[in-house]
C-alpha positions in Angstrom: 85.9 87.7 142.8 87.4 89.8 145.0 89.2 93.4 143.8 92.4 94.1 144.6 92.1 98.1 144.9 95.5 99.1 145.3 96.4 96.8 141.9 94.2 98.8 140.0 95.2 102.3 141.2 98.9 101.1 140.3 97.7 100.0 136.8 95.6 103.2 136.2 98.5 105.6 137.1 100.5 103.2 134.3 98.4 103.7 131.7 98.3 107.3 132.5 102.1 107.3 132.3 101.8 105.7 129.3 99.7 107.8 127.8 102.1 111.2 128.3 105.0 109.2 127.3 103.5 108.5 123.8 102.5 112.2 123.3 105.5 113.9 125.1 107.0 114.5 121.1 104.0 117.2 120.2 103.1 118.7 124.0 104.0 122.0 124.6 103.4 124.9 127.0 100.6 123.4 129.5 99.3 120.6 127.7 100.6 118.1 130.3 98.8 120.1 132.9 95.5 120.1 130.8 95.7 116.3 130.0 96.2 115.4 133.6 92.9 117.3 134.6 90.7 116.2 132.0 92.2 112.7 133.3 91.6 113.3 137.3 88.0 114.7 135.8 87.5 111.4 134.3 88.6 109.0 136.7 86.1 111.2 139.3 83.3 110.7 136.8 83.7 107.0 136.4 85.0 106.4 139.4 82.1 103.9 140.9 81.5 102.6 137.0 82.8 98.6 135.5 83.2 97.6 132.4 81.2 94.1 131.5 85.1 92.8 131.9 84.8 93.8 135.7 87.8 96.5 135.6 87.4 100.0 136.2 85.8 101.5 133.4 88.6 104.3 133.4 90.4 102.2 131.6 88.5 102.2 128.0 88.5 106.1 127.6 92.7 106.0 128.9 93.2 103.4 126.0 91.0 105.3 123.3 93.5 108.3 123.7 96.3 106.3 123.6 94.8 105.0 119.6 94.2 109.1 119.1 98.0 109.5 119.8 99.9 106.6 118.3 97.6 105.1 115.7 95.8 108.3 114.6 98.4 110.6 115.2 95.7 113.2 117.3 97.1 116.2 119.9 96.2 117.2 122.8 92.5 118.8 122.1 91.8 115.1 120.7 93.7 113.6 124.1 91.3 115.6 126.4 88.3 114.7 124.4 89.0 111.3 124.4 89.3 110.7 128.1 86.2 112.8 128.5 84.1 110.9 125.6 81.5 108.8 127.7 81.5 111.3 130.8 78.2 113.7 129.3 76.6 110.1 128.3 77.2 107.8 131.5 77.7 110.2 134.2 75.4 112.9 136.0 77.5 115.5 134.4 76.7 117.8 131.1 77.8 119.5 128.0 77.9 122.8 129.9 80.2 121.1 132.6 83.1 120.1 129.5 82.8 123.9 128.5 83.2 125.4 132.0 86.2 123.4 132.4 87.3 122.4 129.6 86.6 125.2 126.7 84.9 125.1 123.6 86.7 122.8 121.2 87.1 120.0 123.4 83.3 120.7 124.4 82.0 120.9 120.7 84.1 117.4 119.9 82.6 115.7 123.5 79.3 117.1 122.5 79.7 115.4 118.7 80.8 112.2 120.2 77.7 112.5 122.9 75.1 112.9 119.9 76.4 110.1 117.8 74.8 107.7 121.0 71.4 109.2 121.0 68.9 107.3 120.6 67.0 107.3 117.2 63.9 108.3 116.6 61.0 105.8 116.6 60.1 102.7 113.8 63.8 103.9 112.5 67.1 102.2 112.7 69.2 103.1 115.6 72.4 102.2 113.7 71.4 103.4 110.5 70.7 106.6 112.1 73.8 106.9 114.6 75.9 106.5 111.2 73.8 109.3 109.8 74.9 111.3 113.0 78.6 110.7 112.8 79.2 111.6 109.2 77.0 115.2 110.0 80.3 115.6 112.6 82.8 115.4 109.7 81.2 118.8 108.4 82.1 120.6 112.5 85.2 118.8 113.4 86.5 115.8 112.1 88.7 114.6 115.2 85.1 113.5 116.5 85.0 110.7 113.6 88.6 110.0 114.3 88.1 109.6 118.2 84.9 107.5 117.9 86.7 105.3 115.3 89.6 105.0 117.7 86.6 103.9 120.3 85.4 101.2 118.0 88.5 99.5 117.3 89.1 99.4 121.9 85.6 98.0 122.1 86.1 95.6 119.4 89.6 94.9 121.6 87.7 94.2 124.3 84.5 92.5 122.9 85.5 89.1 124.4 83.6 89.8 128.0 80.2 90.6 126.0 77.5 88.1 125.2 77.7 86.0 122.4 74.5 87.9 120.5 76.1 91.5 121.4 79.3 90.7 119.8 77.7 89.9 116.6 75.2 93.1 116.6 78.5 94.8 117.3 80.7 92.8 114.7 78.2 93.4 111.8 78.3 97.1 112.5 82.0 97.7 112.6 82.1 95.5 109.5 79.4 97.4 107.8 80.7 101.0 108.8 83.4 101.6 111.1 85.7 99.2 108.7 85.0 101.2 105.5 84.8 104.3 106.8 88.3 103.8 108.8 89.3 102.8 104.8 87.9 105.9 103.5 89.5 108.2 106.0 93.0 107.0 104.7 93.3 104.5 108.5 94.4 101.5 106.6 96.0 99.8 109.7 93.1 101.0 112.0 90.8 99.2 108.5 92.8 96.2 108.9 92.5 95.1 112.2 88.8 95.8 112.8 88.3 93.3 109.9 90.5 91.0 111.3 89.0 91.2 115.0 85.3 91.3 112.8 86.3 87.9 111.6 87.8 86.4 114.7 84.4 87.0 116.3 82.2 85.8 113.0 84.7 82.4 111.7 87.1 82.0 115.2 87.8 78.6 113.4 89.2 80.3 110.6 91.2 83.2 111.9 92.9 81.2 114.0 93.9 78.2 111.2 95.3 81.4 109.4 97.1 82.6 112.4 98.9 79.1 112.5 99.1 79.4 109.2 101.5 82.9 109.3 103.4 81.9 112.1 104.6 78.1 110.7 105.2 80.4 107.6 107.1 82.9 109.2 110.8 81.1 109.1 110.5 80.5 105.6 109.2 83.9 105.0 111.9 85.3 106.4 114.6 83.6 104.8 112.7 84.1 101.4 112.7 88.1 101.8 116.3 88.8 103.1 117.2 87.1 99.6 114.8 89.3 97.9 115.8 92.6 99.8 119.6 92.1 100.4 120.5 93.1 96.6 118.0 96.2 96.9 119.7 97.4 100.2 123.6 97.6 99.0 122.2 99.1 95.4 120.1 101.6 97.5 123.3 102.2 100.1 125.6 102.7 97.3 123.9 105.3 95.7 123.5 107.7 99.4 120.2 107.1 99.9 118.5 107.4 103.3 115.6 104.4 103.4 114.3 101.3 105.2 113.1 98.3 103.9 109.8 96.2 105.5 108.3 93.2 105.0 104.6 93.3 104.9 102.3 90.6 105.9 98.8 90.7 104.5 95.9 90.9 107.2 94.1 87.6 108.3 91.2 88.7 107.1 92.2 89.6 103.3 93.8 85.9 103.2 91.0 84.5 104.5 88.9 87.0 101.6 91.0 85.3 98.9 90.8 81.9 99.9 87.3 82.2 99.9 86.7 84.1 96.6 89.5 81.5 94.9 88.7 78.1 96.7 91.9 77.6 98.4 93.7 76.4 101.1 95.8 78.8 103.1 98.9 76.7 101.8 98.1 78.2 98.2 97.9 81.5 98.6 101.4 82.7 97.4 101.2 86.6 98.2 101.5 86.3 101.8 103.3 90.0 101.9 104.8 92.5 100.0 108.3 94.5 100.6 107.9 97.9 101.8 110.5 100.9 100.7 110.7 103.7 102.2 112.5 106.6 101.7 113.4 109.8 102.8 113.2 112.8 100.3 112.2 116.4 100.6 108.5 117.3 98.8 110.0 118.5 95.8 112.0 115.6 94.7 109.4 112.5 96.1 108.2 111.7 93.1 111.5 111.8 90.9 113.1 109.5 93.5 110.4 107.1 94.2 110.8 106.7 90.4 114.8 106.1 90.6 114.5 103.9 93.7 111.5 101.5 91.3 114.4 101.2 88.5 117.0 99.9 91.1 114.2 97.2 92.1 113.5 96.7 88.2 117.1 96.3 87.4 117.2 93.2 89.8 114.0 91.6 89.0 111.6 91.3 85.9 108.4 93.7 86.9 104.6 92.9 85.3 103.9 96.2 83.2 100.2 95.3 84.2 100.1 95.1 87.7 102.4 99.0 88.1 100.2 101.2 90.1 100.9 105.0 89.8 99.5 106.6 92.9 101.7 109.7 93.4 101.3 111.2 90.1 97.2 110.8 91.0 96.6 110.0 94.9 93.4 108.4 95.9 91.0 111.0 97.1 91.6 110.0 100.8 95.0 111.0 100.3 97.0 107.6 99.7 100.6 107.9 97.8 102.3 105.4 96.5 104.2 103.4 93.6 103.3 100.0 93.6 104.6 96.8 91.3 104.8 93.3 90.7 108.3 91.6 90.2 109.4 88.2 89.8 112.0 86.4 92.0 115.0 84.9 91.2 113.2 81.6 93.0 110.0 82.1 90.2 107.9 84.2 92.9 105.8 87.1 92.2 106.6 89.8 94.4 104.4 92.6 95.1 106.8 96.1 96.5 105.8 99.5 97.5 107.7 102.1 97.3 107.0 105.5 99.0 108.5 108.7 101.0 108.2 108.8 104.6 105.7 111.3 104.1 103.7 109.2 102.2 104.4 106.3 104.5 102.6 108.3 107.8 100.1 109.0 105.4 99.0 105.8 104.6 99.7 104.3 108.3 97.5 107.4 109.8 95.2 108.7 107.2 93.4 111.8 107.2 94.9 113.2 110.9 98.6 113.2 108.5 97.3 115.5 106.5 97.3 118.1 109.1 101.1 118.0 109.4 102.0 118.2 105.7 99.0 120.5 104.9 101.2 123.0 103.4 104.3 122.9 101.2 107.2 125.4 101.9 105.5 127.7 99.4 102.2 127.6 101.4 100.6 125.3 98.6 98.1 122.5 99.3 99.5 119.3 98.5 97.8 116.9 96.1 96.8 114.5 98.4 94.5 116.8 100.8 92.9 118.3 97.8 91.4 114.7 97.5 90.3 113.9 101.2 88.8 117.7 100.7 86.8 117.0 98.2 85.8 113.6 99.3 85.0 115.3 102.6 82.6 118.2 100.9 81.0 115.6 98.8 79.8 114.5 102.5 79.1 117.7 103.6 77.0 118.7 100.0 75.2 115.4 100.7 74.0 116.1 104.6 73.1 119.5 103.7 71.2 118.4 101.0 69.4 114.7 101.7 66.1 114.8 102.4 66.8 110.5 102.8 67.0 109.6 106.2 68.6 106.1 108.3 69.1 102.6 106.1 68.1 104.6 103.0 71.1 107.5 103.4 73.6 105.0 104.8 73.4 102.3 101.7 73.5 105.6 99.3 76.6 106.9 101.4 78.3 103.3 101.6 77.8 102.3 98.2 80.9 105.2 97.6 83.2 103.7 100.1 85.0 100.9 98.7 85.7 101.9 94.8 88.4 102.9 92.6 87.8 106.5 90.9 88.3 108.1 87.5 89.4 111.4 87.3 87.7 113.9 84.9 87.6 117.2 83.7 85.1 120.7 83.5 85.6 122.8 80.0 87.7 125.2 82.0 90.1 122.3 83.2 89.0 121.7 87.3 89.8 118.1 87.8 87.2 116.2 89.5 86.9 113.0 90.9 84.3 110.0 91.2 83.9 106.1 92.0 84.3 104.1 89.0 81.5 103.6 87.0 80.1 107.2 87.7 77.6 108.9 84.3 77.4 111.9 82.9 74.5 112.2 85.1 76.9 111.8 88.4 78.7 115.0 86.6 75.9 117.1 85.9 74.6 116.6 89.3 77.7 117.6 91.2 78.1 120.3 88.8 74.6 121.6 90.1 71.3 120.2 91.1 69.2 121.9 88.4 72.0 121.0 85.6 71.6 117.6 86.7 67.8 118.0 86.8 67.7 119.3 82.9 70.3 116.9 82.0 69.8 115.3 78.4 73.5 114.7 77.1 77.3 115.9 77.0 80.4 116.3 75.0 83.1 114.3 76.2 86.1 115.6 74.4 84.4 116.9 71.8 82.1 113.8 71.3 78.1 113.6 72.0 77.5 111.2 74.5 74.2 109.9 76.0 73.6 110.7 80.1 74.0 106.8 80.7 77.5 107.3 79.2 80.2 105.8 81.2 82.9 108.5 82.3 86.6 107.6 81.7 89.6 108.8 83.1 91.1 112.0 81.7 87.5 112.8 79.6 86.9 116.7 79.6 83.3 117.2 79.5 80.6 119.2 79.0 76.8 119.2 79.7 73.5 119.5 77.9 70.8 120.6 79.2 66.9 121.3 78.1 64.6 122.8 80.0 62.1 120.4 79.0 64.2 117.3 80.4 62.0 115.4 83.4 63.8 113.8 86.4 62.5 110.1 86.5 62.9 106.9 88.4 65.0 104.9 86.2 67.4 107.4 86.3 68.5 106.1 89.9 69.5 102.9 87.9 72.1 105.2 85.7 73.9 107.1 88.5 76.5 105.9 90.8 76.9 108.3 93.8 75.9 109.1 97.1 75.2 113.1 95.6 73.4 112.5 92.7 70.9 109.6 94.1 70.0 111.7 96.6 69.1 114.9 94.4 67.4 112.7 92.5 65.0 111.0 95.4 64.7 114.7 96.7 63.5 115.5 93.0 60.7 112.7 92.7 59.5 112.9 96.5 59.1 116.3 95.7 57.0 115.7 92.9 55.2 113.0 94.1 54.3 115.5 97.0 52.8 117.8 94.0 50.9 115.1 92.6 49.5 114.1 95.5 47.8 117.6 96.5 46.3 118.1 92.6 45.3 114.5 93.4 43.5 115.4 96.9 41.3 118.1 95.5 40.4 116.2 92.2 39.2 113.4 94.6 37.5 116.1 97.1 35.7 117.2 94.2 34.2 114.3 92.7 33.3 113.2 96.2 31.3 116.5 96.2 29.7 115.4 93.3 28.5 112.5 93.5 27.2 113.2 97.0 29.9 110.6 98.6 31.0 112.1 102.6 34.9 113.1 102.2 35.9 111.8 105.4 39.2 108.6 106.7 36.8 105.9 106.2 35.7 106.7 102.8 39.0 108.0 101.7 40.6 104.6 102.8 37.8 102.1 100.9 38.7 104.1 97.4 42.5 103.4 98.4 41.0 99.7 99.1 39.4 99.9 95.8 42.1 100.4 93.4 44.4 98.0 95.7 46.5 101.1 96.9 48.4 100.6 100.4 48.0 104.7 101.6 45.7 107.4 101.1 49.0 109.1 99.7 49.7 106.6 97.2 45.9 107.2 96.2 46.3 111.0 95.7 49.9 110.4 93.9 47.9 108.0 91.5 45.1 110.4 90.8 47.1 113.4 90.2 49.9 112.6 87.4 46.8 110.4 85.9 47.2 106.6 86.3 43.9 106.6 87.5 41.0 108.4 85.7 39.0 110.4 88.0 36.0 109.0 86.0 36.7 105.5 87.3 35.7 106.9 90.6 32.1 106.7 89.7 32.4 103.3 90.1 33.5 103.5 93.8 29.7 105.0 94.5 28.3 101.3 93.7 30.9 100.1 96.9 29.3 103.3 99.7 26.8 101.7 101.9 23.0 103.2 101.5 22.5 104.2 104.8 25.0 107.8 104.6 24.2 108.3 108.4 24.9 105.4 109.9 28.7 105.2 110.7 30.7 103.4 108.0 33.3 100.8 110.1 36.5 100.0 108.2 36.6 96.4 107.0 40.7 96.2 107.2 42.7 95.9 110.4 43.8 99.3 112.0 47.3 99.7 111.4 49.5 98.1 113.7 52.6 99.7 115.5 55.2 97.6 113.7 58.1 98.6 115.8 56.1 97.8 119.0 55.7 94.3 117.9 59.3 93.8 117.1 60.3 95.4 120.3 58.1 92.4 122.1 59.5 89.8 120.3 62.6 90.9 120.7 62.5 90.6 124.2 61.0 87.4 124.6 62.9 84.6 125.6 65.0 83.4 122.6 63.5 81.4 119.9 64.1 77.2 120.1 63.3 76.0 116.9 61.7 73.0 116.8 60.2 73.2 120.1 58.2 76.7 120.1 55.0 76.6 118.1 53.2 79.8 118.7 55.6 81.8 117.2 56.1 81.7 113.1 59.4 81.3 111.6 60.7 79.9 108.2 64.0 79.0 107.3 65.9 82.2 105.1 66.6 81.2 101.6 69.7 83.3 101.0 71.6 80.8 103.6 69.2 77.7 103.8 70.1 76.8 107.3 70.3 73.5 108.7 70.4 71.9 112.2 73.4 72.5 113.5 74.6 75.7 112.0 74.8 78.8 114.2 71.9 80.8 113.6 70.0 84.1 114.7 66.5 85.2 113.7 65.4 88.1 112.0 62.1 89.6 113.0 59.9 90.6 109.8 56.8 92.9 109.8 54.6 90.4 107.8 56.4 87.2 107.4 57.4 86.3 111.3 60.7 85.4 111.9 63.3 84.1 109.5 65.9 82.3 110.5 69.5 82.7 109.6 73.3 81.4 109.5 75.5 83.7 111.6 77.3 83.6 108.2 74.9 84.4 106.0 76.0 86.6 103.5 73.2 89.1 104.3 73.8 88.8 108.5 76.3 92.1 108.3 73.5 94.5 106.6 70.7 92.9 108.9 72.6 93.1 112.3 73.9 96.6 111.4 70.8 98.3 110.1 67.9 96.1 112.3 69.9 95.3 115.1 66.4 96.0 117.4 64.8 93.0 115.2 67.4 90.6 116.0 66.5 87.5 118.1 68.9 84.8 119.6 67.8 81.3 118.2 69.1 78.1 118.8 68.2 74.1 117.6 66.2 72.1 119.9 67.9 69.5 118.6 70.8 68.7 115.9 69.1 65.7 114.9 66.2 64.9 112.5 63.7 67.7 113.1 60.9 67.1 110.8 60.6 64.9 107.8 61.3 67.2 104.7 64.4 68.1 105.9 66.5 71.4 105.0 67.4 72.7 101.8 70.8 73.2 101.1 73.1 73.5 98.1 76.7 72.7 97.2 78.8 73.5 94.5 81.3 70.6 93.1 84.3 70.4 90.7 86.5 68.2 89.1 88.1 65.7 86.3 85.4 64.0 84.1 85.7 60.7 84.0 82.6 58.0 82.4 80.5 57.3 85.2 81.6 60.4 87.2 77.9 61.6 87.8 76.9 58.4 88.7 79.0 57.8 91.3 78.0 60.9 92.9 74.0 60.1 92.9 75.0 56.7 94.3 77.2 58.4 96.9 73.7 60.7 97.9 71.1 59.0 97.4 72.1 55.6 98.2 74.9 55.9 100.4 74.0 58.5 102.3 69.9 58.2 101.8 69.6 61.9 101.3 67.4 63.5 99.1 68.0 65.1 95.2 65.9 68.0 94.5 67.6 69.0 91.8 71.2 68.7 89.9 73.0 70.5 87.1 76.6 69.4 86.1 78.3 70.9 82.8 81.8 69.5 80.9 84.5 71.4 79.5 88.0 70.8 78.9 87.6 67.4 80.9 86.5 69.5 83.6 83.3 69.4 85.1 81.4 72.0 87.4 78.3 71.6 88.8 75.6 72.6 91.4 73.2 69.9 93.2 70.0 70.8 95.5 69.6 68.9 98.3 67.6 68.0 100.9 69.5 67.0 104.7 68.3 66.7 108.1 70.9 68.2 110.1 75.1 69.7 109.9 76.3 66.3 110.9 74.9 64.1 107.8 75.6 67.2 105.5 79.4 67.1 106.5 79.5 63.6 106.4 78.0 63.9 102.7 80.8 66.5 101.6 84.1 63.8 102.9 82.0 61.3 101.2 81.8 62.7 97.9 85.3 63.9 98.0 86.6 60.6 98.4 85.1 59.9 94.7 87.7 59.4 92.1 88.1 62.7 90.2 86.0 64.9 92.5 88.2 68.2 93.5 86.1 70.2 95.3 82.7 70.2 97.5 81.8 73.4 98.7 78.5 74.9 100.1 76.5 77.7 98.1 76.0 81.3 99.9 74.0 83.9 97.5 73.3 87.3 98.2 69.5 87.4 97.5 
């Protein structure tokens, strides 16, 4: 294809334009000047590089400043940093060359963004580890979080040009860390369209039938909501207040969420969107008119005291304000509305970057919703400076906290803290201090002896125990919910198993001294052998805290060749370099299954994939490979924390394979009826010819649920099976079983 130079040069200096247009409201002084050199400096740099697209790659770093400014809400520093964010990694020039020209700030941010890309370290996950990297940067300068978030959402923009197994390595990533994190840092929009571009690239079948979906919708939607509002907006204008009213439509990806999780066609999910007021109002009054404006809406419609959410007398800790409630129509609708300040509203639209422009009331105090992004934000700091854990271990400890609802508690002198839901007493004492956590062995809550397992609620005041004689031990990982105190904890027992294992070390040097046995590898490694231990650590670990008695080593003598000078060889295989063989599997050509025989693969049993089903496989260190569905329900954590031991696979064929077939499972509802389950064995097994492994239906109500194992050869007879079995008088429902195993 031939490029038309001039075109592009014409759409560059556009985008440029653009770009200064949507910051002109917060330049000042020279900041157009600096913007248009970091720019020029840019456009130099990358000036002979493509995107896979084909366009100049200018283009990605010009639209990932344009998401700083109008979806983050960033300046200038961010601006410059932005346009210079892949320059240090794809381009001759260096860190030092940012600073010379640049200064320090924008260098330190480039420099943040430049580490995050580094490759990690051997036999450890890249991803895992990147992650890892980019929550360190929250502790120097959060704008580099903010900029490489803003990064993700352009490349998941843009992800149509890349190759079908990139886009899901990339997919399962944002949807395993970008998305949640972009939730955590208050970027709710930002949240909602990475999940909604994750699941165009994961189900396109699906996001697209929901697309339709909102659009046919729309002109009913409409008419529905001007009935709803148009009684809100005179009472509202009548009594002087300053507001607008929106109609918000739920994300594709949280319909599609609920119509998975409740079995239902789009046409039944009722709670398409909610109706948005917001309202002007100086910091001192917010909350005593949000409250006014929610008895306007309550004097017009019936609200559900159940579903009233209170989140401006207690914000979430990234910083969210709101009222929200449910009301019923005069049509017999439920109705969710939000009501808010404008504050609020740029809050919630930009997150944690909207903090910086309310940071401070008139009277220089702090306002309640940054106290809770602070203190979510030194959590991560107290856990990086802390964690001795390191890649998939620290990111699953770190995400666990992401995605929860918190309870707010108290310290005897009254400092409000926060945690996720289901956080101990143990949580407590551990954030409270490492060694209070370490000596934990009860509490007070309000007055009250509780255990450390103990549930905290909202508004508890509590107060720790603690005994020096208290041991931190493994099953105390099962009682504690966050990121902080799992980590003390591990950091606790690896210490101690580090302990163990040098008492251990010189209690087996010893009694190899004296019973004349050469302490040397080999020897070492046939007494780890012996007692069926993996490592020569594990050996020590054992002998030390006393799970095995040093006595029993006299036994070992009776397993030492005779001859003590003649070279003992080690009977087990040396140790293989697990990553190396992944890495040459990986690059292989990808894996045809059914027509490749020297390499081993078996079929996952957490998706049980069949012939016909899109599918990747997953290389193991002692299994081979496993093969998955590209919608399995464990595909996200693999591709994002193994993305190196991901292969491409594909069927050699969608028809019969081999003669056992495929397991699979469906799940199938529906009114009882006398001869019901009959007519469904008939339906599989003589019907269709396919194969019963095993079959559980229940009754209740004249309702009957049930699961049935079964055997098929490929996607097309399975399919054919489900509209056969719906046809059956009485059957609802026929739906295919995903577990997370």
């Amino acid at each position: 294809m031939e490029i038309d130079q001039e075109k592009e040069k014409q759409t560059i200096l556009r985008m440029y334009r653009r770009l200064l247009r949507k910051a002109k409201p917060f330049l000042k002084d020279d900041d157009a000047k600096i913007i248009k050199k970091a720019f020029l400096f840019a456009q130099d740099a990358h000036k002979d590089m493509r995107r896979k697209s084909g366009e100049p790659y200018i283009y990605h770093p010009i639209e990932v400043a344009e998401i700083a400014v109008e979806e983050i809400g960033l300046g200038t520093t961010s601006i410059v940093a932005a346009l210079l964010h892949d320059v240090v990694e794809d381009t001759e020039y260096d860190i030092q060359d940012i600073q010379e020209r640049f200064g320090g700030r924008v260098a330190k941010i480039v420099d943040g963004l430049t580490k995050i890309s580094t490759k990690a370290t051997k036999g450890k996950s890249i991803q895992a580890e990147n992650f890892q990297r980019l929550l360190l940067t929250i502790s120097e300068d959060t704008r580099v979080v903010l900029i490489k978030i803003a990064d993700r959402l352009h490349n998941m923009r843009t992800l149509d040009s890349m190759p079908d197994h990139k886009k899901l390595k990339i997919k399962s990533e944002t949807e395993y860390i970008y998305s949640p994190l972009a939730h955590r840092l208050g970027l709710y929009t930002i949240k909602s369209e990475l999940e909604d571009l994750c699941l165009k690239f994961s189900d396109k079948d699906a996001y697209f039938s929901i697309l339709r979906g909102i659009e046919d919708s729309r002109a009913a939607r409409t008419r529905f909501s001007k009935r709803f509002i148009r009684p809100l907006e005179l009472a509202m204008k009548r009594d002087g207040y300053n507001f607008q009213i929106k109609t918000r439509i739920k994300s594709v990806y949280s319909i599609y969420k609920k119509m998975r999780k409740q079995n239902i066609p789009f046409e039944q999910v009722f709670d398409l969107f909610a109706i948005r007021i917001i309202v002007d109002a100086n910091e001192a009054e917010e909350k005593a008119i949000c409250w006014k404006v929610y008895s306007i809406v309550t004097d017009f419609y019936t609200p559900n005291v159940n579903r009233l959410r209170d989140w401006i007398s207690m914000p979430k800790s990234n910083g969210y304000e709101s009222l929200h409630t449910t009301v019923m129509s005069n049509s017999g609708q439920w109705v969710e509305v939000q009501i808010r300040t404008s504050r609020m509203d740029d809050i919630a639209e930009k997150g944690y970057a909207a903090h910086w422009k309310y940071k401070h009331g008139p009277n220089g105090k702090v306002i309640k919703g940054e106290q809770g992004i602070d203190l979510w934000l030194q959590e991560i700091r107290d856990m990086l400076e802390t964690t001795k854990s390191h890649g998939i271990e620290f990111v699953n400890d770190f995400k666990s906290n992401l995605f929860v609802k918190e309870v707010f508690v108290f310290t005897p002198k009254g400092e409000m803290k926060i945690y996720p839901k289901g956080a101990t007493i143990l949580d407590f004492a551990f954030d409270i201090h490492s060694e209070i956590g370490a000596k934990c062995l009860a509490a007070k809550a309000n007055g009250k002896l509780v255990a450390f397992n103990y549930e905290i609620q909202n508004g508890d005041q509590i107060e720790i125990l603690t005994s020096n004689k208290q041991k931190v031990n493994e099953d105390w990982l099962k009682v504690v919910r966050t990121s902080k105190a799992k980590s003390k904890i591990k950091d606790y027992l690896k210490d101690e198993k580090k302990t163990f294992a040098r008492e251990g070390k010189e209690i087996v040097k010893r009694k190899f001294k004296q019973l004349k046995i050469a302490y040397d590898e080999v020897n070492i490694r046939k007494l780890a052998h012996y007692f069926s231990l993996k490592s020569e650590s594990d050996l020590f670990y054992m002998v030390g805290k006393g799970l095995i008695d040093h006595t029993e080593i006299k036994k070992f003598i009776h397993h030492v060749p005779e001859d003590k000078n003649q070279k003992t060889r080690d009977n087990g295989k040396e140790k293989q370099d697990d990553e190396a063989v992944i890495q040459k599997l990986v690059k292989e050509k990808e894996l045809v299954i059914g027509e490749m025989t020297d390499l081993s693969y078996s079929m996952a049993s957490c998706c049980s994939p069949i012939p016909g089903d899109e599918v990747f496989g997953f290389v193991t260190i002692n299994k081979g490979i496993k093969i998955h569905r590209k919608t399995c329900p464990n595909a996200i954590s693999l591709m994002a924390n193994y993305g190196y031991r991901i292969i491409r696979a594909r069927w050699a064929s969608e028809k019969k394979i081999h003669d056992e077939g495929f397991s699979v499972s469906i799940s199938i509802e529906g009114t009882d009826r006398v001869g019901l389950v009959n007519d469904v064995t008939r339906v599989i097994s003589n019907q269709m010819q396919v194969n019963i492994k095993s079959i559980s239906i229940g009754t209740e109500n004249d309702i009957f649920k049930g699961n049935i194992d079964l055997s098929v050869q490929n996607k097309i007879e399975f399919e054919k099976l489900i509209v056969n079995l719906e046809k059956i008088d009485g059957v609802v429902k026929v739906i295919r079983i995903e577990e997370l195993v």
